[in-house]
C-alpha positions as CSV (number, residue, x, y, z in Angstrom):
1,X,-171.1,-164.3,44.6
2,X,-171.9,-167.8,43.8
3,X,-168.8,-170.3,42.9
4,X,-169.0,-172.6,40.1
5,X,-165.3,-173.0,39.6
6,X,-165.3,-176.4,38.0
7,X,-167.3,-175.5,35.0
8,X,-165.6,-173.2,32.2
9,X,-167.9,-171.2,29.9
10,X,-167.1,-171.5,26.1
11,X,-166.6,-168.4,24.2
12,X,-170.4,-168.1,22.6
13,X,-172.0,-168.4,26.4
14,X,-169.8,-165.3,27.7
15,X,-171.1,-163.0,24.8
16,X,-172.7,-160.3,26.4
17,X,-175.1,-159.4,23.4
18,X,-178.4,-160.7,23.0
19,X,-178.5,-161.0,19.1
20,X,-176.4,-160.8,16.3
21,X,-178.5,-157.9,15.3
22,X,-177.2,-156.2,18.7
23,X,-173.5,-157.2,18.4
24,X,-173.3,-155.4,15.1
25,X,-175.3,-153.0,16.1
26,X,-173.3,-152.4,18.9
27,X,-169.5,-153.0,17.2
28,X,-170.2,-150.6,14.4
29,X,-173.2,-148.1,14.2
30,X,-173.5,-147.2,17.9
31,X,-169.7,-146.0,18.3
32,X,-169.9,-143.7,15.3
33,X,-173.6,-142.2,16.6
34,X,-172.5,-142.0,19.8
35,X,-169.1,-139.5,18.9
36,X,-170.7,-137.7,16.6
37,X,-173.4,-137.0,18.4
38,X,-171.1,-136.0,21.3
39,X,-169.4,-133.6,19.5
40,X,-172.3,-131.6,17.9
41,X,-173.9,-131.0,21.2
42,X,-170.3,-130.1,22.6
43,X,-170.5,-127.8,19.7
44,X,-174.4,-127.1,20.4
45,X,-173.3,-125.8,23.8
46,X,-170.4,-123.3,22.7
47,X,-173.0,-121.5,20.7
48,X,-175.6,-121.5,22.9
49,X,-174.1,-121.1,26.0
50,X,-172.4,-117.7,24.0
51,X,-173.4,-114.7,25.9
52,X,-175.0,-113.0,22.5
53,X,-177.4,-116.5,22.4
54,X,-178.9,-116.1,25.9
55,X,-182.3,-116.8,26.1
56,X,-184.9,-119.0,27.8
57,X,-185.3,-121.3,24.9
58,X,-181.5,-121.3,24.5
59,X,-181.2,-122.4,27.8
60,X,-183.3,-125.6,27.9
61,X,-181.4,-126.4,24.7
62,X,-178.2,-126.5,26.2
63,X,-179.9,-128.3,29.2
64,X,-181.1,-130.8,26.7
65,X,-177.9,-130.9,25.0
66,X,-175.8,-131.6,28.2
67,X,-178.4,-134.0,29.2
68,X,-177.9,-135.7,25.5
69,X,-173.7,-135.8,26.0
70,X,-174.2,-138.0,29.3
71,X,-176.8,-140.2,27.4
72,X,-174.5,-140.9,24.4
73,X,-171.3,-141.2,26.9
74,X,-173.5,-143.8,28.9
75,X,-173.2,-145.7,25.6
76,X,-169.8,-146.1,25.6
77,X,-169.3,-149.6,28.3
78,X,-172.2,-151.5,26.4
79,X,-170.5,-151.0,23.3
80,X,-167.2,-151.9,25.2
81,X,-168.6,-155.0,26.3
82,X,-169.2,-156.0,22.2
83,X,-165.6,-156.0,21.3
84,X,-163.3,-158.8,22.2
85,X,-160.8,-157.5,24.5
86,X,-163.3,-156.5,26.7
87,X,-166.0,-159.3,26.6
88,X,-164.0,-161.5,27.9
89,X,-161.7,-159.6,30.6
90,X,-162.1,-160.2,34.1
91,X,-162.0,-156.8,35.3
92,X,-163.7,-155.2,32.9
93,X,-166.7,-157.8,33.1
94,X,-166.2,-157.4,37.1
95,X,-167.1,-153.6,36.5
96,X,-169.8,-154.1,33.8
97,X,-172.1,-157.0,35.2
98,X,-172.1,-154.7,38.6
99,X,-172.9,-151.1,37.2
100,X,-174.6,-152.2,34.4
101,X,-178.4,-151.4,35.4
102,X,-177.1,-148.3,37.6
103,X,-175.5,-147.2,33.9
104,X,-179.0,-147.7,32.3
105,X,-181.2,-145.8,35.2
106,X,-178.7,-142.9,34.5
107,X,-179.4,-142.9,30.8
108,X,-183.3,-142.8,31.5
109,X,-182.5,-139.9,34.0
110,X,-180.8,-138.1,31.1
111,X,-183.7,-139.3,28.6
112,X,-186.5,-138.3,31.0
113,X,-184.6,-134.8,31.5
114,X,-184.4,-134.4,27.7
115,X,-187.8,-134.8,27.0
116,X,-189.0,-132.2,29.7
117,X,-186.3,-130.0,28.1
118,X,-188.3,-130.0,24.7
119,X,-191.8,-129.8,26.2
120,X,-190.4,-126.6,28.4
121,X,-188.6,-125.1,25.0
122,X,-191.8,-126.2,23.1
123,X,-194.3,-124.2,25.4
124,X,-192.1,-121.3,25.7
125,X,-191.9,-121.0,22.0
126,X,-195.7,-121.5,21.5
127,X,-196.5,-119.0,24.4
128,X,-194.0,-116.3,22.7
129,X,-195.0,-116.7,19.3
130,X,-199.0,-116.1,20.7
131,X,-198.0,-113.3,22.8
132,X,-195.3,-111.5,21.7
133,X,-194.6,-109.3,25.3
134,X,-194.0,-112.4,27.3
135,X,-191.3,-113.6,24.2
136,X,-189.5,-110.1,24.7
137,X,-189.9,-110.0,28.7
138,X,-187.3,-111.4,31.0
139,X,-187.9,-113.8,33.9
140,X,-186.6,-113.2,37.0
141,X,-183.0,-114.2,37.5
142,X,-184.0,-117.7,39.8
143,X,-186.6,-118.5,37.9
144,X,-185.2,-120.2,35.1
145,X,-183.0,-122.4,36.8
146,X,-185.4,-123.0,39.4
147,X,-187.0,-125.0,36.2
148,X,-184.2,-126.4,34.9
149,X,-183.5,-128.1,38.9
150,X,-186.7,-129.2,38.8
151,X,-187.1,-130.7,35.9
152,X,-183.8,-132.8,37.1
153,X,-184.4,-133.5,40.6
154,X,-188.0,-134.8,39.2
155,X,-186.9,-136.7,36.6
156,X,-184.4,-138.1,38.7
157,X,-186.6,-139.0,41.6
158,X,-189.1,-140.8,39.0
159,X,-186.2,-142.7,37.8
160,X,-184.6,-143.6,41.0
161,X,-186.6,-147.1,41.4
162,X,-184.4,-148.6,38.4
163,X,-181.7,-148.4,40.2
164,X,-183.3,-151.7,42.3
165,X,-185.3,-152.7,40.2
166,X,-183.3,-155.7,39.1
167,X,-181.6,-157.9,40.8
168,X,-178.7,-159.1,38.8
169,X,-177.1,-162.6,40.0
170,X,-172.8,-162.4,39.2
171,X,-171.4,-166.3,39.0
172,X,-167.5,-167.3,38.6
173,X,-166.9,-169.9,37.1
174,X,-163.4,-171.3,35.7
175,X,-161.5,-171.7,38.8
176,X,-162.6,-168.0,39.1
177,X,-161.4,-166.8,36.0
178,X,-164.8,-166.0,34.1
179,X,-167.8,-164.8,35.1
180,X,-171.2,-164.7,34.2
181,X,-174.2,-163.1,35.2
182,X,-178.1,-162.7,34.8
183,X,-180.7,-160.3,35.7
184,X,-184.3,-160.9,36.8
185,X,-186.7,-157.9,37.8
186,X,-187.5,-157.9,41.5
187,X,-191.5,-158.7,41.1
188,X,-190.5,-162.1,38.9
189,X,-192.8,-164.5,39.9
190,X,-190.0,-167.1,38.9
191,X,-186.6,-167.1,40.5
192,X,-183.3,-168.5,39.9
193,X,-182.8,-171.7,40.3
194,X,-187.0,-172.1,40.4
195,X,-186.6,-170.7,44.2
196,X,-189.0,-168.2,45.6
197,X,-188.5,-164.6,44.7
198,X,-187.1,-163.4,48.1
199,X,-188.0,-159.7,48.0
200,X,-191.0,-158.6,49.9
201,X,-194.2,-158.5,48.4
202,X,-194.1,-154.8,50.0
203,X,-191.1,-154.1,47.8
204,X,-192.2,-155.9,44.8
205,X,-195.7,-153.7,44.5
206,X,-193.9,-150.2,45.3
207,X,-191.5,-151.2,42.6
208,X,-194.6,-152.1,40.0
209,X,-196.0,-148.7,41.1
210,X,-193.2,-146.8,40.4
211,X,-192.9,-148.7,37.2
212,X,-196.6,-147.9,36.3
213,X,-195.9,-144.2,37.5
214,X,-192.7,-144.1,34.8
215,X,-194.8,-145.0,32.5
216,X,-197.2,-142.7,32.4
217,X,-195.1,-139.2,33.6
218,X,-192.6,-140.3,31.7
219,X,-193.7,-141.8,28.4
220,X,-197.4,-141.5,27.6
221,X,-197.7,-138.0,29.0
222,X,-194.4,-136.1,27.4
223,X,-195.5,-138.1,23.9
224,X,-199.1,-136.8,24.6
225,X,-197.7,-133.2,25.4
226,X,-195.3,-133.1,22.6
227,X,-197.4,-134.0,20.0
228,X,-200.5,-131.6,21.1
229,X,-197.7,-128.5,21.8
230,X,-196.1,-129.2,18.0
231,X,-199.4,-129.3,16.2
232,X,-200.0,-126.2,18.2
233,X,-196.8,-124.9,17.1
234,X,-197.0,-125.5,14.0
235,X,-200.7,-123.9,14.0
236,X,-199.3,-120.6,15.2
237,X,-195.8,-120.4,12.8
238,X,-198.0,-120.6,9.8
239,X,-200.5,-118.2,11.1
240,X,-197.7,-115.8,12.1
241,X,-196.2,-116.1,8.7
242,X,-199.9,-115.3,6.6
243,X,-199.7,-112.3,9.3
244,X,-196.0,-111.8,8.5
245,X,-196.9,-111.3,4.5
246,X,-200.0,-109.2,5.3
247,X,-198.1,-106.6,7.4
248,X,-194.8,-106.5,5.0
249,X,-197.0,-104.7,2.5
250,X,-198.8,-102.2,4.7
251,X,-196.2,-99.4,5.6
252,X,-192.6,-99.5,5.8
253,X,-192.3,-97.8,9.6
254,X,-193.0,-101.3,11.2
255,X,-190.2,-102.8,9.3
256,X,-188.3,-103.2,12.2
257,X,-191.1,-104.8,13.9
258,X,-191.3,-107.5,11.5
259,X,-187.6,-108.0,11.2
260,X,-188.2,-109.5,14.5
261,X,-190.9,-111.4,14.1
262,X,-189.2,-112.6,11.4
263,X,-185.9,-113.5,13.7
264,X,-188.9,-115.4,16.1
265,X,-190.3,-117.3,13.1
266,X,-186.7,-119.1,12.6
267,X,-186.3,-119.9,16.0
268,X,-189.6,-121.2,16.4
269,X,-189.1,-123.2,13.2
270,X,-185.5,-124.7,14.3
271,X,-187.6,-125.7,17.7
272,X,-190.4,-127.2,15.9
273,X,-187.8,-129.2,13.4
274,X,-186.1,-130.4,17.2
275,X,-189.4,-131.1,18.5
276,X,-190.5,-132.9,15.6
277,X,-187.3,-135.0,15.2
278,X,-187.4,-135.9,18.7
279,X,-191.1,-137.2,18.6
280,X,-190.5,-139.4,15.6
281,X,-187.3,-140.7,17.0
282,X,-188.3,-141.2,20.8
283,X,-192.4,-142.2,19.8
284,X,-191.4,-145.8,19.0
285,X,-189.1,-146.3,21.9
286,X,-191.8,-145.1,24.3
287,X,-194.5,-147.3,22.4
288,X,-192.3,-150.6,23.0
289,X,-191.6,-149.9,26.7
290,X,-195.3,-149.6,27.1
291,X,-196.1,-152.9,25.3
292,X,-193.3,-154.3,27.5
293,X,-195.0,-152.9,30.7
294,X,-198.5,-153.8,30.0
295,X,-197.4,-157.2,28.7
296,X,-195.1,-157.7,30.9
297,X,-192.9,-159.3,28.5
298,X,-189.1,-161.0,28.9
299,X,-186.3,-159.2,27.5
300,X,-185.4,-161.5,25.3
301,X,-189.3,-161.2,23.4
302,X,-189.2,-158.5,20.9
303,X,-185.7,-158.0,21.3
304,X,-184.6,-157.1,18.0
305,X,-187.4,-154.5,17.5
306,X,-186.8,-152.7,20.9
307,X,-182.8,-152.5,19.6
308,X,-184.2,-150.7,16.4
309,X,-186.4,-148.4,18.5
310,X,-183.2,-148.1,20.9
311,X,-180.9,-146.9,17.7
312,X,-183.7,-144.5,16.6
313,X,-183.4,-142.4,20.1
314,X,-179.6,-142.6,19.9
315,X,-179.8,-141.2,16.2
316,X,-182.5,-138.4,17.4
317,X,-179.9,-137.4,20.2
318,X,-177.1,-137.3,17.8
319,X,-179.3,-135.1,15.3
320,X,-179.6,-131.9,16.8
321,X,-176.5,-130.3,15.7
322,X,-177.3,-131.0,12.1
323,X,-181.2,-129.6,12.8
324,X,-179.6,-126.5,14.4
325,X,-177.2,-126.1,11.1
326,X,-179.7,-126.6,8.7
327,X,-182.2,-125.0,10.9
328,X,-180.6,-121.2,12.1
329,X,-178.7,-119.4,10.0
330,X,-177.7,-117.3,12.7
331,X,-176.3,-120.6,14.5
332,X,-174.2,-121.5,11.7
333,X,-172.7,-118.0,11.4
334,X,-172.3,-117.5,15.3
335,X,-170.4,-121.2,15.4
336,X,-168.3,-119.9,12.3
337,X,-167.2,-116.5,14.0
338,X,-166.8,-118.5,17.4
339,X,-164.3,-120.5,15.2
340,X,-162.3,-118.4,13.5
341,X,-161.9,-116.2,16.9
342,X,-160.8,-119.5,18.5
343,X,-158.3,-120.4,16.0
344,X,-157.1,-116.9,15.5
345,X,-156.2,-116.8,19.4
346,X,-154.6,-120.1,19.1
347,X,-152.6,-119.2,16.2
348,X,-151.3,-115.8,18.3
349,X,-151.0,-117.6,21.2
350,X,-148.2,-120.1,19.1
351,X,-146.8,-117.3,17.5
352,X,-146.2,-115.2,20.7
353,X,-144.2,-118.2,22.5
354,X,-141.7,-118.6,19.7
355,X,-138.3,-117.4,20.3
């Protein structure tokens, strides 16, 4: 750590947000988002992790909602770091100028699992509602989460290179009693202090690859996926429903048939309302990182736009419980009965230890 203890930083230069835009962003949208988003996917997971809700699709839901909980708790020290009592403690900015790009590697980890969660729930749905055997058919009992390690330890692996790929400079200054710090990217052609960047060229270009690599398994290919797999979707729900209509009117026997196609057609349509929600909310976010990649532009260009595209994903992530409400029926009266069992236990349980 580099000593600079005869200068004192003024209040404005120890802010830790980059525009006003941020700081409010941060201070009083995020927090809200960020617990109620928390919360629905807490309650996401009681229902689907219910032993009556069981199912493959179900399954990369709850992945995707536990992968969404981290994200949103990942939040919590940048906000932190926009209120007072934390921006300018010691400790706290000790903890914060030192964790701070491990903390946002680990929300692209949870980002990049979340995204492979919806292709894989996507696909299923679109393979089931086409072939109606494989919907009804159970995969072998290491199958599933062989998929579901996958998709982590993959997504982590691709990820893994943000966790050097900065190289963030900590300063105290104020007879050590602030400090201040700032991060460059490890293949900078300019250095601090207008020194040579001292990183290998070695490191620098597997860093770039990996970047370029992130880039496209990460961002242009799930977008690509997503969009072609939710047209496709789509395609196939409204064909199934013209089928659905046809077949309601040609003999009573196979009404128990279409009863569950009928059950299908809702979960297909609560997936294709997630899918769709997740696109629109994640698309612009993935569309700025590119144009920061191929442009290679500082984080301080465009910085107000990539906080709007940044608010857009954290809204998306806080959505699903209200798509899954609006969405499933069967969701809002399985979280209901879930409830009212819960609270009925509790009740006994306070009754039973009075005297």
């Amino acid at each position: 750590m580099v000593n600079f203890s005869h200068v004192c930083l003024t209040e404005s230069q120890q802010m830790m947000n980059g525009t006003p835009l941020e700081y409010n962003l941060q201070r009083y949208v995020f927090p809200a988002i960020a617990v109620f988003g928390i919360l629905g996917n807490v309650l996401n997971l009681t229902v689907l992790l219910n032993r009556s809700m069981r199912s493959r699709a179900n399954t990369f839901l709850a992945t995707l909602a536990f992968a969404d909980i981290i994200f949103l708790s990942l939040l919590f020290p940048n906000i932190l770091a926009n209120y007072s009592f934390f921006t300018f403690n010691y400790y706290f900015r000790y903890f914060y100028f030192h964790t701070k790009v491990h903390l946002i590697s680990m929300a692209n980890w949870c980002s990049a699992v979340a995204i492979w969660c919806v292709i894989a729930v996507c696909g299923d749905r679109l393979v089931g509602i086409r072939n109606p055997l494989y919907a009804r058919a159970a995969w072998s009992w290491w199958k599933l989460p062989a998929v579901i390690v996958c998709i982590v330890a993959v997504a982590g692996a691709l990820t893994f290179y943000q966790h050097f790929e900065y190289f963030c400079l900590v300063r105290s200054y104020c007879n050590e009693t602030q400090l201040y710090s700032r991060c460059l990217p490890v293949y900078s052609e300019t250095w601090f202090g207008n020194r040579e960047n001292p990183f290998s060229m070695t490191f620098r270009q597997v860093i770039s690859f990996c970047v370029l690599i992130y880039a496209l398994a990460m961002i242009i290919l799930p977008i690509v996926l997503l969009t072609i797999l939710n047209m496709m979707l789509l395609c196939a729900l409204r064909q199934r429903q013209k089928n659905l209509s046809v077949s309601a009117d040609i003999c009573e026997r196979r009404n128990n048939e279409g009863q569950l196609h009928k059950t299908e057609n809702r979960v297909t349509l609560t997936v294709t309302f997630i899918v769709t929600m997740f696109t629109l909310t994640n698309g612009p976010s993935a569309f700025m990182h590119l144009i920061r990649t191929a442009y290679n532009l500082r984080q301080q260009e465009l910085y107000d736009l990539t906080m709007i595209c940044s608010t857009l994903v954290i809204c998306g992530k806080a959505s699903n419980f209200i798509l899954f409400c609006l969405g499933s029926r069967h969701f809002r009266l399985r979280l209901i009965s879930l409830t009212q069992r819960k609270v009925h236990r509790k009740i006994g349980e306070f009754y039973h230890i009075l005297p």
